[in-house]
N, C-alpha and C positions, 0 to 999 in steps of 0.2 A: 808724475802720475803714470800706471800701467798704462795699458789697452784700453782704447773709449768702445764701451759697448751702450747701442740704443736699444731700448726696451720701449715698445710698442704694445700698449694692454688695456684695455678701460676700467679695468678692475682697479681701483684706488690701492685696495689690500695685497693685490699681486705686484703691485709696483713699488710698494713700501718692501715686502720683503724681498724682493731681487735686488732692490736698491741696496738694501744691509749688505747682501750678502753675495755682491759682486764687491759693493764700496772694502767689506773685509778680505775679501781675496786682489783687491789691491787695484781693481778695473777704476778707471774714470767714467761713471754712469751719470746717462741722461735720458730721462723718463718724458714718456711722447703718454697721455689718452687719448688718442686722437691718429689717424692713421695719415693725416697732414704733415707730420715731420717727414715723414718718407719723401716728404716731395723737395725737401730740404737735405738730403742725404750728402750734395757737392759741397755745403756748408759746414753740415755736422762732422763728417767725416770719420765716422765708425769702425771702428777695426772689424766689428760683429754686428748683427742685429737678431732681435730678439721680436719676434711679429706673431699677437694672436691672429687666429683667422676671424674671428666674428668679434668687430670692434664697432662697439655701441654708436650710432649716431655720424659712421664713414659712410660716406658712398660708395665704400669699394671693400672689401672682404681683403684678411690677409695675404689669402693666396692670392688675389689678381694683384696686390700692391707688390709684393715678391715678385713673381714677375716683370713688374715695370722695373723695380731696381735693378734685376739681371739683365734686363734691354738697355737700358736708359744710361745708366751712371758707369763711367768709367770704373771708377775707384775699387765699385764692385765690392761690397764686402758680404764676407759668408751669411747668410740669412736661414736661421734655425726658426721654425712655426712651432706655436705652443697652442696645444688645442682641447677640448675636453671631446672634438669632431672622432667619430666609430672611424671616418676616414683618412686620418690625419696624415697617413701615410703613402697614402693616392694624390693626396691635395700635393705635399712638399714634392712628390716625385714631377709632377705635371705643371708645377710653377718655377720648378728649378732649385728648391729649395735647398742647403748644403744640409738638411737635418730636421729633425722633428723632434718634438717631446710632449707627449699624453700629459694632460690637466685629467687630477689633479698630480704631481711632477714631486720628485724625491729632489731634496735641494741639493746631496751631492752628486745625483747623476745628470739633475741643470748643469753642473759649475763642470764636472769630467767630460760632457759635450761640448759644452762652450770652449774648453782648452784644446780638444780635441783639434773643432774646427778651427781653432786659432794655428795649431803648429802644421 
């Protein structure tokens, strides 16, 4: 299997299409709604991660969980925010984000960031 990317969304329907359409470009995808796997990242072990900022039912907003990743876990992997937020480009800069991408998102400029931050 590719690159394991974690996808972090609450949206049912955003998580079914990024699934396709990493699973097609060859990624080993694992779908979090819930902003809890994050806290499971030395487990999962992610090449990328993929984190909305406002995830229904977390106690903690994307960007502060980006943040802890870039404190916390070694392994460290690049963390792109997916946001429909006016500021989505203040948040990824201020949590350390390696990337941002505007909800709602062109699937092939997802997939050319995502490789981006991979190489």
């Amino acid at each position: 299997m590719g690159k394991r990317i974690l996808v972090i969304d609450d949206d049912e329907d955003i998580l079914e299409i990024l699934n396709i359409l990493f699973q097609e470009e060859g990624f080993d995808v694992i779908l979090s709604n819930t902003g809890e796997s994050a806290q499971h990242i030395h487990t999962i072990k992610p090449d990328i991660v993929l984190l909305d900022i406002r995830i229904l039912g977390s106690p903690k907003r994307g960007d502060e969980i980006c943040a802890e990743i870039k404190a916390i876990y070694p392994h460290n992997p690049p963390v792109i925010l997916i946001s429909a937020e006016l500021d989505t480009d203040l948040l990824a800069a201020n949590c350390g984000a390696d990337g941002w991408i505007s909800k709602p998102f062109d699937l092939s400029h997802m997939i050319g960031k995502v490789k981006e931050c991979l190489s």
